[in-house]
C-alpha positions as CSV (number, residue, x, y, z in Angstrom):
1,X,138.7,-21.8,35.3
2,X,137.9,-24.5,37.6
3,X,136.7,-21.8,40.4
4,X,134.5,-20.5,37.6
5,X,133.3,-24.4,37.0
6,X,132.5,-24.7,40.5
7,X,130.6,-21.6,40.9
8,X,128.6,-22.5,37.7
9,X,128.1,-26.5,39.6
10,X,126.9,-24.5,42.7
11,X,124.5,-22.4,40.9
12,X,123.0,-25.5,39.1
13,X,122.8,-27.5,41.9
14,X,121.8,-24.9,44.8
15,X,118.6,-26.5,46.7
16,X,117.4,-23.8,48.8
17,X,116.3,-21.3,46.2
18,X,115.6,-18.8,49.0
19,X,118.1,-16.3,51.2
20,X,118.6,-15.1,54.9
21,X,119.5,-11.8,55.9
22,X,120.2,-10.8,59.5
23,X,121.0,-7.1,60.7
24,X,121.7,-5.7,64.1
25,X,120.7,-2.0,64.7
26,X,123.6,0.1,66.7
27,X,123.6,1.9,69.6
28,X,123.1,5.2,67.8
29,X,119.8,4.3,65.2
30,X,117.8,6.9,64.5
31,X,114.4,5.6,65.1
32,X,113.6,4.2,61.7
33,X,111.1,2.6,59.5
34,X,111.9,-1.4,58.6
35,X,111.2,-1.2,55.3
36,X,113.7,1.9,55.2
37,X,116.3,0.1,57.3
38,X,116.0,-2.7,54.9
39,X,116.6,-0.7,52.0
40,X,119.5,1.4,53.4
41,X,121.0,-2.2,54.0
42,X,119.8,-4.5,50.8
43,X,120.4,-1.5,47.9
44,X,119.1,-4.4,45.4
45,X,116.2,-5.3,47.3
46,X,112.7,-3.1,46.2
47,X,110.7,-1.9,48.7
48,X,108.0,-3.9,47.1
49,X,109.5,-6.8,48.0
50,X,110.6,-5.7,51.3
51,X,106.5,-4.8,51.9
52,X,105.6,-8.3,49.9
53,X,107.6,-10.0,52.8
54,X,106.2,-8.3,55.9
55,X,102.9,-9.0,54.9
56,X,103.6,-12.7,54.6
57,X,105.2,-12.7,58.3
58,X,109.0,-13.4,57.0
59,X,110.3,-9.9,58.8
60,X,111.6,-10.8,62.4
61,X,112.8,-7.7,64.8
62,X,113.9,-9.9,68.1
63,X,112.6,-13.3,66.9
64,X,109.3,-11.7,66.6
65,X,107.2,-11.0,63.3
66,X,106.7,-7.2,62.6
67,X,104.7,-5.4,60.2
68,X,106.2,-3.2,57.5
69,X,105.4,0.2,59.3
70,X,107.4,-0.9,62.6
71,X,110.2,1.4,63.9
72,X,113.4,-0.2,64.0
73,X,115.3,1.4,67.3
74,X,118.6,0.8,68.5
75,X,119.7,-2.3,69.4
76,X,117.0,-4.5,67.1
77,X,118.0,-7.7,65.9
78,X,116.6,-7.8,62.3
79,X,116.3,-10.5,60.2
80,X,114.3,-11.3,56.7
81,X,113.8,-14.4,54.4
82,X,113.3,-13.7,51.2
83,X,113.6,-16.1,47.6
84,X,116.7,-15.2,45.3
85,X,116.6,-12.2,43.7
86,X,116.3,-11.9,40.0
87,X,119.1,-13.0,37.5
88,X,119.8,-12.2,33.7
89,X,118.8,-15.3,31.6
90,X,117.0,-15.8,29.2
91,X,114.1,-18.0,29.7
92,X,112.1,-19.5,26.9
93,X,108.7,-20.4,26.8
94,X,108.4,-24.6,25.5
95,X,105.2,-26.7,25.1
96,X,106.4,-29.3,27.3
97,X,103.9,-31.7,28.8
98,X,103.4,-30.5,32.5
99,X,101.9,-33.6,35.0
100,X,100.2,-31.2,37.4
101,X,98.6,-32.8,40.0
102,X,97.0,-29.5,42.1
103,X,96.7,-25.9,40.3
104,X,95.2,-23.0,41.8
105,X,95.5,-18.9,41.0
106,X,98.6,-19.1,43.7
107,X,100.3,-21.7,42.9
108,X,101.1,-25.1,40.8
109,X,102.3,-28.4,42.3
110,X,104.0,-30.6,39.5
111,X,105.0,-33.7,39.3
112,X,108.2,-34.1,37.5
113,X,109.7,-37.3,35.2
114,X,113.1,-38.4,35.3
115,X,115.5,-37.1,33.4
116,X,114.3,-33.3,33.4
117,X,116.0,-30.6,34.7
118,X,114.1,-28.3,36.8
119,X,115.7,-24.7,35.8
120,X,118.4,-23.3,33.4
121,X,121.5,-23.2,33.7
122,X,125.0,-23.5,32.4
123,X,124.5,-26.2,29.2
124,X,120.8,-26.2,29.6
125,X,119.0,-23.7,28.8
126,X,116.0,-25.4,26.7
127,X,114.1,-28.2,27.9
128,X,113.7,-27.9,31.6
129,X,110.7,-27.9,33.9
130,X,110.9,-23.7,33.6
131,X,111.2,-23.5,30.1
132,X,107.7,-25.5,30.6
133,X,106.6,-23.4,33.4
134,X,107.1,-19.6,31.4
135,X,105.0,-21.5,28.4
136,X,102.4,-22.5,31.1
137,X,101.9,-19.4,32.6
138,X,102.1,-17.2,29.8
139,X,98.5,-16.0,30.2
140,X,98.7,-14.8,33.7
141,X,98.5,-11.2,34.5
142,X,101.5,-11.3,36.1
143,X,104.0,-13.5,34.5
144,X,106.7,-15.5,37.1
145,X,109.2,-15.5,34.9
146,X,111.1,-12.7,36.8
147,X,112.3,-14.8,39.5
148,X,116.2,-15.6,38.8
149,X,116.0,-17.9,36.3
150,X,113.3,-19.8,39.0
151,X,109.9,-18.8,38.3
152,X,108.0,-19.7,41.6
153,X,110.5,-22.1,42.7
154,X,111.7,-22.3,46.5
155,X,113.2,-26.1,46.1
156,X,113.8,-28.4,43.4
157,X,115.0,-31.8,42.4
158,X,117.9,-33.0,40.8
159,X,117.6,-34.1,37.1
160,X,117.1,-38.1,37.5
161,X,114.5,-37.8,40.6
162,X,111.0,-38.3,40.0
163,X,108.3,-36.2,42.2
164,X,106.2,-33.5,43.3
165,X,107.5,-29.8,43.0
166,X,105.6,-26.8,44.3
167,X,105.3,-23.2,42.2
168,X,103.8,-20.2,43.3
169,X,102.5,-17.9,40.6
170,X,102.4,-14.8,42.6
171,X,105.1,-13.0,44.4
172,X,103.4,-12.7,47.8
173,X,102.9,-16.7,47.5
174,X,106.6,-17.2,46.9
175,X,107.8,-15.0,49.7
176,X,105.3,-16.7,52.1
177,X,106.8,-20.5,50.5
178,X,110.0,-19.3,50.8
179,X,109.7,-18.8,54.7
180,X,107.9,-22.2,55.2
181,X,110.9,-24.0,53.2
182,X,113.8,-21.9,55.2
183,X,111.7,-22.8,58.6
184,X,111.7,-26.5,58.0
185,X,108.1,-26.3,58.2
186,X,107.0,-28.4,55.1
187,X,106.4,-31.9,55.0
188,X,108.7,-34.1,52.2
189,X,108.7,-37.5,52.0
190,X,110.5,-39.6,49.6
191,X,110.7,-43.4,48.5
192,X,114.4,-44.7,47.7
193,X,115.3,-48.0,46.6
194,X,119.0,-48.5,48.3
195,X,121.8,-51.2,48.0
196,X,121.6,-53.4,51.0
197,X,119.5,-55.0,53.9
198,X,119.1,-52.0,56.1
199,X,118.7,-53.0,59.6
200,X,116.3,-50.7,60.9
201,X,114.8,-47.5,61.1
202,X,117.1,-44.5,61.7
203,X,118.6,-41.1,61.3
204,X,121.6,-39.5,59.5
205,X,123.1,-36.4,60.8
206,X,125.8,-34.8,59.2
207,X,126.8,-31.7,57.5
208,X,126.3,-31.7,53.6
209,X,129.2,-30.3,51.5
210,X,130.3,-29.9,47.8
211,X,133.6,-32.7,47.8
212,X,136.6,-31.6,48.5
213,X,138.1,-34.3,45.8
214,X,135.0,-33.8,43.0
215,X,133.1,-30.9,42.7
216,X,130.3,-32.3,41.3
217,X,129.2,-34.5,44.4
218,X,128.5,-33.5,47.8
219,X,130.2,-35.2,50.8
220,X,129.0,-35.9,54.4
221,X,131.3,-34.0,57.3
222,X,130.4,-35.2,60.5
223,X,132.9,-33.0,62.4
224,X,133.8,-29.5,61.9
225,X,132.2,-26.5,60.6
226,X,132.2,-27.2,56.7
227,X,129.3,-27.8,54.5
228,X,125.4,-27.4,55.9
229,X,124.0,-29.1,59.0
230,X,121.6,-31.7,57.2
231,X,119.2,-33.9,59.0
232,X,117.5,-37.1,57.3
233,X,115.3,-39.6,58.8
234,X,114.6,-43.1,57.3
235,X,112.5,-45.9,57.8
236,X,112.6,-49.3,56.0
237,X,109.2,-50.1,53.6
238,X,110.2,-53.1,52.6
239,X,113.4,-55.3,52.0
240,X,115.0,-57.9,49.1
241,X,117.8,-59.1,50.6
242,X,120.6,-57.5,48.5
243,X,118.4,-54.2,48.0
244,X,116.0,-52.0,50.3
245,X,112.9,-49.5,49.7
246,X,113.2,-47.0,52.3
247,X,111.0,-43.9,53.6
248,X,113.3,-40.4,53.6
249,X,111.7,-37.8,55.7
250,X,113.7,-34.5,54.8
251,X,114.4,-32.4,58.5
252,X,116.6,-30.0,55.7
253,X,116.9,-29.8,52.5
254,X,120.5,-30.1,51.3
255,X,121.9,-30.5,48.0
256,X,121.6,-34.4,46.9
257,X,121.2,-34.5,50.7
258,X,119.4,-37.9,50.3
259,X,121.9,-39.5,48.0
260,X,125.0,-38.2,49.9
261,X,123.2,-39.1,53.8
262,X,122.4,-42.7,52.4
263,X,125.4,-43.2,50.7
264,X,127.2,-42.5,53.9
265,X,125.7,-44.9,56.5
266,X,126.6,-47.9,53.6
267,X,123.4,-47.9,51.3
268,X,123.8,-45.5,48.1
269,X,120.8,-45.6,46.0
270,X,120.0,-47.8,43.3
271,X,122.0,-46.8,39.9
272,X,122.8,-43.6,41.8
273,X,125.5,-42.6,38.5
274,X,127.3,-40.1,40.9
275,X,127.4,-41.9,44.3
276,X,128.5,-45.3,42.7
277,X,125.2,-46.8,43.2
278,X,125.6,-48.1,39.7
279,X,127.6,-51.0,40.2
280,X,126.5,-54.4,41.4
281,X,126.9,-53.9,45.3
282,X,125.7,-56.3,47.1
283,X,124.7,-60.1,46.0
284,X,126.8,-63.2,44.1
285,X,128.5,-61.3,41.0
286,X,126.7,-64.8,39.1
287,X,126.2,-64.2,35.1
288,X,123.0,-63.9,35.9
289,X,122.5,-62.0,38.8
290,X,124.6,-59.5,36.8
291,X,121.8,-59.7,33.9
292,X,118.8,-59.2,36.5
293,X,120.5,-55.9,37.6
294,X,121.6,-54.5,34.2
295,X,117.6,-55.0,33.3
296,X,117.0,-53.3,36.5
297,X,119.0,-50.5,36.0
298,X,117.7,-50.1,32.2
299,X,114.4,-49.3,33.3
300,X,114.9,-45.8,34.7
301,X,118.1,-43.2,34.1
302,X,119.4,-42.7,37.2
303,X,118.9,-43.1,40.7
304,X,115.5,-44.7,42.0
305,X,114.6,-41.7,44.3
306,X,110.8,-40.3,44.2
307,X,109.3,-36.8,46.0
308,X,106.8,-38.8,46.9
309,X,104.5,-36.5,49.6
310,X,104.9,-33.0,49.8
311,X,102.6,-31.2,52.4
312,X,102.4,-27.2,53.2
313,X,100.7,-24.7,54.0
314,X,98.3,-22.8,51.6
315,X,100.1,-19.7,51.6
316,X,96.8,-17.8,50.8
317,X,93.9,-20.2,52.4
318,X,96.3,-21.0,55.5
319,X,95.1,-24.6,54.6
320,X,97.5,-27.2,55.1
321,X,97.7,-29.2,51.5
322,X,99.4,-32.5,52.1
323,X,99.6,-34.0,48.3
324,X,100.9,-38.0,47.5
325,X,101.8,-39.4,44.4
326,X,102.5,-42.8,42.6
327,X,105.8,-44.0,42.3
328,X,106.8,-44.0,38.2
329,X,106.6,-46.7,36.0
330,X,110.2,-47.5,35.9
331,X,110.9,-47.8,39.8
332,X,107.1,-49.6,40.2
333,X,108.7,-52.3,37.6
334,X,111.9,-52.3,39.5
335,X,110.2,-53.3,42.5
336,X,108.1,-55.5,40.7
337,X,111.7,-57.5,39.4
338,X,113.1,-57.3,42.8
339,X,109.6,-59.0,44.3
340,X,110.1,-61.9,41.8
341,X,113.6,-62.7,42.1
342,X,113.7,-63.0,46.0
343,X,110.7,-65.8,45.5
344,X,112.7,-67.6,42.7
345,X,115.9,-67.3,44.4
């Protein structure tokens, strides 16, 4: 039972929402088409999809981009990125409030409240942004709500982080996203309000795993082969003396890669539930001190993180979109206590 639970935690919290397959061609292959190749060697994999993803340049033979009628010959080093194939859930369609903040026939960038989960899974299966999504798109010719439980979705956000999200409403456009995520070519910026005075800029680089001792939080491990290789870069915004507001520019995209990076290096985020963020940290444990914080921490639901800039490239203009967006009303007022009590204190 608890392997199953882990599994069911690794599905819901899975960032990358996108695969990487790599083949090498023996000595004795018969000169061969790649979509053909592919299929021989990805039996659940259409050739649609296969042909979907050459076209949108995510089909390397050598390190080199190949079109879908290239012959694959012996000694080819194949490799394809490609978003997660479709699983059996049922998705329904709710008239939940969308803030979308760009919407074109390709794609939909949202940006998403706290407390929402972005797809469903094991205990929630109503409610989340997808749910909103399939009742969004339920016009379009061709409806997204094929894609594994995902409709469009090559990353997400975990349930208390506020931000910007990008959808793709066709198939070619999720393919081509998919690549752009998996080759770390996006742009993703996000504001986190952290315990402590951090000292200066910097960056964390450590391998992200799921906890050896609690499977529902991820752990740095800086030696060794275990977990993801994760890369974030920080820079301070502005400091309160017992608290920070910090820049986190995402080199990867780990699970709660943020939360686990920061909590690592000393500063977990501000009422981060999981990563003990919730707790008076740092400053005199006066009566109240203790009340400042506790008004603090009621104004948002979890931890004070925000997808603030997300930038990309138009999968179908080639434009690079670079999109911002305001912090939410809970972390502005936050900020706002935190500005007030350093002048009175």
């Amino acid at each position: 039972m608890q392997d199953l639970d882990a599994h069911r935690e690794d599905e819901e919290q899975q960032e990358e929402l996108y695969e990487h397959h790599r083949f090498s061609a023996d000595e004795g292959q018969e000169v061969l088409r790649i979509d053909k190749f592919l299929m021989d060697r990805m039996p659940n994999t259409s050739r649609n999809k296969i042909q979907i993803a050459a076209k949108g340049g995510n089909i390397h033979v050598n390190k080199k981009p190949v079109k879908q009628n290239y012959k694959v010959k012996p000694g080819d080093e194949v490799s394809i990125v490609l978003p997660y194939p479709v699983r059996e859930i049922e998705l329904i369609p709710q008239d939940i409030p969308l803030n979308i903040v760009y919407e074109d026939d390709t794609l939909v960038v949202v940006n998403k409240p706290a407390d929402m989960v972005v797809h469903p899974g094991y205990g929630n299966y109503k409610g989340t942004l997808v749910n909103a999504l399939v009742f969004h798109f339920d016009n379009l010719p061709e409806r997204i709500d094929n894609y594994y439980g995902r409709p469009g979705l090559v990353h997400r956000l975990d349930k208390h982080t506020t931000g910007l999200l990008v959808i793709a409403k066709t198939e070619p456009a999720l393919t081509n996203l998919a690549k752009q995520f998996y080759d770390r070519t996006t742009e993703r910026r996000y504001h986190a309000l952290v315990w402590g005075d951090v000292d200066e800029d910097g960056t964390v680089t450590g391998n992200i795993g799921r906890s050896l001792k609690n499977r529902k939080v991820m752990t740095v491990f800086p030696e060794g082969d275990y977990g993801k290789h994760a890369v974030t870069h920080y820079k301070v915004l502005k400091r309160f003396g017992y608290v920070t507001l910090v820049e986190c520019k995402l080199e990867t995209g780990r699970t709660h890669q943020i939360r686990a990076h920061m909590k690592y290096i000393g500063h977990p985020l501000f009422h981060d539930l999981e990563y003990g963020g919730d707790s008076i940290l740092k400053g005199m444990p006066t009566s109240k001190y203790k009340k400042f914080v506790a008004n603090c921490f009621d104004l948002i639901p979890g931890q004070a993180l925000h997808a603030k800039t997300l930038g990309f490239e138009h999968p179908k203009t080639k434009e690079f979109i670079r999109l911002d967006s305001e912090l939410p009303d809970g972390f502005e007022r936050i900020l706002e206590k935190w500005t007030t009590y350093i002048k009175e204190d």
